[in-house]
N, C-alpha and C positions, 0 to 999 in steps of 0.2 A: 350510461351506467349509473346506477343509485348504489348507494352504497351508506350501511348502519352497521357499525361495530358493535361485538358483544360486549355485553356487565362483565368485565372480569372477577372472575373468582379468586378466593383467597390462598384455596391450594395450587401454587403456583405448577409445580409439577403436572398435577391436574391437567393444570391448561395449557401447560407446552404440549403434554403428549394428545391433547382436544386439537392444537393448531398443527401439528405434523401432523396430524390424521388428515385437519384441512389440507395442508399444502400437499399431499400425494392424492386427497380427491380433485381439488384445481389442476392439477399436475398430468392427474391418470385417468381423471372419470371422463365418460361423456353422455353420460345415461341424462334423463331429464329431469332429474330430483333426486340424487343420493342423500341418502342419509349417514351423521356422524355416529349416532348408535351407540357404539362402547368408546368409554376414554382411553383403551388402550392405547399404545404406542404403537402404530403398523410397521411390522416385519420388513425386511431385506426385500422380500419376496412381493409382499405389495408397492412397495416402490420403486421395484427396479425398469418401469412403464415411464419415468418422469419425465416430463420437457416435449409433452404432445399435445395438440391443440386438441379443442372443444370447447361449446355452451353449456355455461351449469350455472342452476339455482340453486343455492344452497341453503338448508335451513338452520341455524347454529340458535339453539333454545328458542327466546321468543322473539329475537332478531333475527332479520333477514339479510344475508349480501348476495348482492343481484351482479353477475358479471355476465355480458352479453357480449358474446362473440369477439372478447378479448384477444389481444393477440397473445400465441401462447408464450412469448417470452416476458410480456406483459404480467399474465399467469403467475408464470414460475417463480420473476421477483414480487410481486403481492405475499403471496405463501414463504417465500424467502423469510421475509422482512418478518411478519408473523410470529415464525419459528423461531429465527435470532432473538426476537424481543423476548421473548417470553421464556428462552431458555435460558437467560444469563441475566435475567431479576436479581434469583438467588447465586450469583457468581462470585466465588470468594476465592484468592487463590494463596498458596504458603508466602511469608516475608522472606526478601534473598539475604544470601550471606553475608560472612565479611569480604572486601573489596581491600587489594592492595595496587599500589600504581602498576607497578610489571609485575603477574602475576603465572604462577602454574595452575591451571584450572583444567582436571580430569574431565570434566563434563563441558570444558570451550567447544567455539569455532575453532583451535588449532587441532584440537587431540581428534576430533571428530571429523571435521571433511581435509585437511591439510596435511595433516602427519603422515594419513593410512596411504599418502599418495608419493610417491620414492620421489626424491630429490630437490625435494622444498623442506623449506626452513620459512617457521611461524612462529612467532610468539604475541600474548595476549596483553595489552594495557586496558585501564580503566583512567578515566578522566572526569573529574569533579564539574559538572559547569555552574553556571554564577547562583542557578536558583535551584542546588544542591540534588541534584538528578547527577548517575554516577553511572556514564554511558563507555558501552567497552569499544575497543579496536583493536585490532588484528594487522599485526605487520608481514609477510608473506615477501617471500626473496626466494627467488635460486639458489641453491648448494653451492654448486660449482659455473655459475656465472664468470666466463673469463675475462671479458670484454671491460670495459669502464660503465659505470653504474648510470644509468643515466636519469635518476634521478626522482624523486619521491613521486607517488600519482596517490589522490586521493577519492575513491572508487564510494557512491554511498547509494542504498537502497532506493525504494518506494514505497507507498503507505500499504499496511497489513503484510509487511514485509520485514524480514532481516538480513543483514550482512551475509548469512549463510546460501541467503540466493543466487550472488553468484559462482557460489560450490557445486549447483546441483545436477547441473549436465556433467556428459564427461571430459576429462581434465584438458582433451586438448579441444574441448568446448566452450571450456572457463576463461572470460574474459580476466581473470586475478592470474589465473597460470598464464596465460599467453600473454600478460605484461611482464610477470615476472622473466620467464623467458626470453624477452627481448632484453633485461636487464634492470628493469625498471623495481622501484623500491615499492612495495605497494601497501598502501592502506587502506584498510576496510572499516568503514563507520557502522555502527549499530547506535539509532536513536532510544533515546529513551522510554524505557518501555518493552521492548523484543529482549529476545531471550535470552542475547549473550551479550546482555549491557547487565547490569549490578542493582537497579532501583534507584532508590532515591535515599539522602541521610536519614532524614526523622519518619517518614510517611510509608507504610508498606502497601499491597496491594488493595487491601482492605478502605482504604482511608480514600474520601473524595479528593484530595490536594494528590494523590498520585496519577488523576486520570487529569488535574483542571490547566490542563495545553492544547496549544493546537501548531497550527504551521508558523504562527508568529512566534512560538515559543524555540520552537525547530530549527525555525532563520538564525533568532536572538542568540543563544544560548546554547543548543546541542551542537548547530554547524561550527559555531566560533570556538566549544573546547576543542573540538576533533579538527580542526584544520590547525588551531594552536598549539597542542601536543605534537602531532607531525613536523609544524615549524621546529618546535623546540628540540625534539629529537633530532632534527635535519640539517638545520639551520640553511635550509634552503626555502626556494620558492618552489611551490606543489602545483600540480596540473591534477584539476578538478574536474570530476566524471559523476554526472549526477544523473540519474533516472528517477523520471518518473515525478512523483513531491517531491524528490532531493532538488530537482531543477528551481521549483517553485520556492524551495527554502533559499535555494541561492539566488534565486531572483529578488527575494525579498531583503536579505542582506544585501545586494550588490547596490539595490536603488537604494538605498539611505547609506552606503559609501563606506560600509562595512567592507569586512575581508579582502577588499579588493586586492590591495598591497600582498597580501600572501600569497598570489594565485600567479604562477605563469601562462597557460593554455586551460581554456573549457573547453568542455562536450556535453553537451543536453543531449540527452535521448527519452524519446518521448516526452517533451519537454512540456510542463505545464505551469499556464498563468492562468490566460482567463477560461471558465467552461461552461461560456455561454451556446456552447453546442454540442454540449454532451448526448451522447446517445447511448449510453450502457444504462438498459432497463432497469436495473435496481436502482440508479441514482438516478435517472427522471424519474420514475416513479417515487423513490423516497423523497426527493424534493417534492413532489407535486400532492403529495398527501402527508406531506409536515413531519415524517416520520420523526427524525429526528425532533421534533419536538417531542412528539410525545415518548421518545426517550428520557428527555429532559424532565417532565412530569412525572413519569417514575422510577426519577432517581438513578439511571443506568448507567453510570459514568464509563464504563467498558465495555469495546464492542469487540466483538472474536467471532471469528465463524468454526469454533470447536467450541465440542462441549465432552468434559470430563477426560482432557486431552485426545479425543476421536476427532475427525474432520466431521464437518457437518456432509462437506459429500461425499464419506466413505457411508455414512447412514444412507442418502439417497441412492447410489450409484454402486450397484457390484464390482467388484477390483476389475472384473474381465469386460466393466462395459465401458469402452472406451469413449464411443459417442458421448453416453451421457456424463459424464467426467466434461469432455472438452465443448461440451452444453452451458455444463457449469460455470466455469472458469468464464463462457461467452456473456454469460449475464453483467456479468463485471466488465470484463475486458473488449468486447466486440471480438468477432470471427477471428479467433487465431488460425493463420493457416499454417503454421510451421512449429507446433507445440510440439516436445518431444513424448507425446503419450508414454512410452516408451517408462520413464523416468519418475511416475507416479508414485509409485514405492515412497522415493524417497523425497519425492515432493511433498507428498503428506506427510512424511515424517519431521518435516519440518517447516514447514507450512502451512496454511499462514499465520501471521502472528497479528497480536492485539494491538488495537489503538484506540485514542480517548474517542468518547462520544460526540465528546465538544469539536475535535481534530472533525470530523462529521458534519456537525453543524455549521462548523466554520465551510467548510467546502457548501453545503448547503444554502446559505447564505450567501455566498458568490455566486452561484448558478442559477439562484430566485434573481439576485438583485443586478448580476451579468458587469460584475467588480471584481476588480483582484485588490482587494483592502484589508483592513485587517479586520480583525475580529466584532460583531458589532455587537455592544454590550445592552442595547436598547438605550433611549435618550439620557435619564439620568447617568443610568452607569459609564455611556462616553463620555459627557462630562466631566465624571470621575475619572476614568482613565486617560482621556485624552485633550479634556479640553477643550471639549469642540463639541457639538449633538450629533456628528456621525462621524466613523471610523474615517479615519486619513488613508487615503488609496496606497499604494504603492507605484512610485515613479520609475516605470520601466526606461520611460528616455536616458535615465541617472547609469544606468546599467550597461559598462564597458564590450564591446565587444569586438574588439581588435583582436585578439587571437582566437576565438571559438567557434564550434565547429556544432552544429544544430543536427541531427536525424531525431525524420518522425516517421509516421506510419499513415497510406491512404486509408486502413478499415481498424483503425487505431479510434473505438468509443469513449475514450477516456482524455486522450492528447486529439481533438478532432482536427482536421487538414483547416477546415475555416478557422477555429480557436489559432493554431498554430500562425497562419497567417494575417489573422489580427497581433500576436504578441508579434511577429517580425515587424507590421507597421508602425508599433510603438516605440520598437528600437533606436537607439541610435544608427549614423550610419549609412541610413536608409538603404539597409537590406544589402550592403556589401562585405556580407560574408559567407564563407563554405554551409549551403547546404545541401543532407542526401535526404529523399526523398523515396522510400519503399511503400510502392501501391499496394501491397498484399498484405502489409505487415499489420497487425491489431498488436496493442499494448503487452502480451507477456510473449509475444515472438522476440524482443528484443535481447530479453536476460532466459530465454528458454526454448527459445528456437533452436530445432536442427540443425541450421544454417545460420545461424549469426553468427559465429565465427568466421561466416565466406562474406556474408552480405553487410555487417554491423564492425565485429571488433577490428577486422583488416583494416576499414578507412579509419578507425581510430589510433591502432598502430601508427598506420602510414601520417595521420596529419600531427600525433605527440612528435616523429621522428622528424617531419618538415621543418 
């Protein structure tokens, strides 16, 4: 493969709707030389063909990118990557409101997926954490719970995600109702950044200091207000349920001896440290062509896979084309086999959400360098931040696991079965703890599978109750 990118042009517009024209000719063509022709934006109708193989030359002004007999998921994220960059150059979005600690919010997580559903009871807080980001949570209980309470669970997303994820199946699908229902007090995290957290004091969306975090920020800072507020409200010890980056946040806190103390029972699902074997197209290929850097050189600090609040794959993918939808989502996530197509409505409508560039990098920088460390600022800057000319690892041995409970996934691209079984040999312990193992399962069958409520939330029921 040879490969020369184009001179970018100044009207950025221009050249997003030049690289969607690309990415549906990578995507749809297979003729032997198409040409780009008009900068228009192509229609519905021309990319409703996407995510099919073929050889194409392509000519883009006086550069050439040569892609030969790519694979076509290979393809699909190339043109992905493209698209995203260049649509959200000029991405600016409104500053949020005002922020009260317990609040009524028309526009929350409670009034929206919680209320419209009979016999729950939701209310909304906000929480200050140390480096002035003003992240929301959602408390979610049974009405008429008769039994004894048993006690606070603290439930938190995955990256390009929010707390409303797990609202979006139906209710007796929701791992948040089916804890409630057992009696449990539950809490939902929304990191900083997603929709139904508040911003930040001084910096609105606008400003580079709103996007400059990554997962150490996440560990630091966002997990320690939202499991501290819950203590406070509780004055109990919480049972933490992390998907997905939440896992990897908690990993990070737990090995430097943070939060520990707060926590009765974990649950990792799809649990991630190191992703020295990632196989979701879009991140080896963004690793392996620096993408992220060249985010970093012009100035991107926000990455979103919407543009002008639309999904990027309602642009790609017609509402009635299911394959290509559950195409999409594969780029990222590996082969879901149990997505609830079904649910797409209101998946887009609420999904996905934004995250820093850096948070990207950061993940980037572990999967080149096959680390789970923290952030690495280049020589001088570690110096400056840490003391040291490279980032300090994080010590998974440090990391308790006398009460937690692991599920991962065998065709899971993102938490891979070898990744996962490298973090179980770093554990303490040596691997003497509960875990389930689903061969079918890829990364969004967890929180949006058909059957996770048969196959996922039951054993978590059952091992909170143990």
């Amino acid at each position: 493969m040879t490969l020369a990118l184009p001179t970018l042009a100044l009207d950025t517009r221009s050249v997003a709707c030049s690289f969607i024209r690309t990415a549906m000719l990578l995507l749809c063509a297979q003729s032997q030389q198409p040409s780009i022709g008009s900068p228009a934006c192509p229609s519905n109708a021309e990319v409703e063909g996407c995510l099919i193989s073929g050889n194409i030359e392509l000519d883009i002004g006086a550069r050439a990118l040569r892609l030969y007999y790519l694979p076509p998921m290979a393809m699909a994220s190339l043109a992905l990557l493209s698209f995203l960059l260049f649509w959200h150059i000029p991405s600016i979005t409104e500053a949020l409101g005002p922020v009260e600690a317990d609040i009524q919010r028309p526009d929350g997580l409670c009034a929206l997926l919680v209320n419209p559903v009979e016999g729950y009871a939701c209310r909304e807080y906000t929480v200050q954490t140390d480096d002035q980001f003003l992240v929301g949570v959602q408390r979610v209980s049974k009405k008429e719970y008769l039994g004894k309470s048993r006690g606070p669970v603290f439930v938190l997303h995955g990256i390009l995600l929010g707390g409303d994820v797990w609202f979006l199946n139906l209710p007796e699908q929701s791992l948040v109702f089916m804890l409630a229902d057992q009696g449990y007090d539950v809490w939902v995290g929304n990191t900083r950044t997603t929709r139904f957290s508040y911003g930040h004091v001084k910096y609105t969306k606008k400003d580079k200091g709103f996007w400059d975090w990554s997962v150490d920020e996440l560990g630091e800072y966002d997990l320690s207000a939202m499991m501290g507020l819950v203590q406070s409200q509780t004055n109990q010890k919480l049972h933490y349920i992390g998907y997905s980056q939440a896992s990897q946040q908690a990993f990070a806190a737990f090995s430097q001896g943070k939060l520990v103390d707060m926590v009765s029972k974990v649950v990792f699902v799809a649990p991630v440290a190191y992703i020295n074997h990632v196989n979701s197209p879009i991140a080896t290929l963004a690793g392996s062509l620096y993408i992220d850097r060249l985010f970093q050189i012009l100035h991107v600090y926000e990455f979103s896979t919407t543009f002008r609040k639309k999904e990027v794959v309602d642009i790609i993918c017609r509402a009635t084309a299911s394959g290509c939808f559950k195409n999409w989502i594969s780029i990222f996530t590996g082969n879901n086999c149990c997505l609830n197509v079904s649910r797409r409505v209101i998946i887009d409508t609420y999904e996905t959400q934004a995250t820093s560039t850096k948070n990207l990098v950061h993940l980037a920088q572990q999967l080149r360098k096959k680390t789970f460390a923290k952030y690495d600022y280049g020589f001088w800057g570690n110096i400056m931040t840490y003391g040291r000319f490279s980032p300090p690892a994080y010590d998974l041995s440090k990391v308790p696991t006398s009460n937690t409970l692991f599920i991962h996934g065998g065709a899971d691209a993102l938490a891979d079965p070898k990744d996962v079984a490298h973090l179980f040999s770093l554990l303490p312990n040596g691997g003497s703890y509960p875990v389930s193992f689903l061969p079918e399962y890829a990364h969004i069958d967890f929180i949006l599978g058909t059957n996770a409520n048969q196959l996922v939330y039951k054993q978590i029921l059952d091992f909170l109750a143990s």
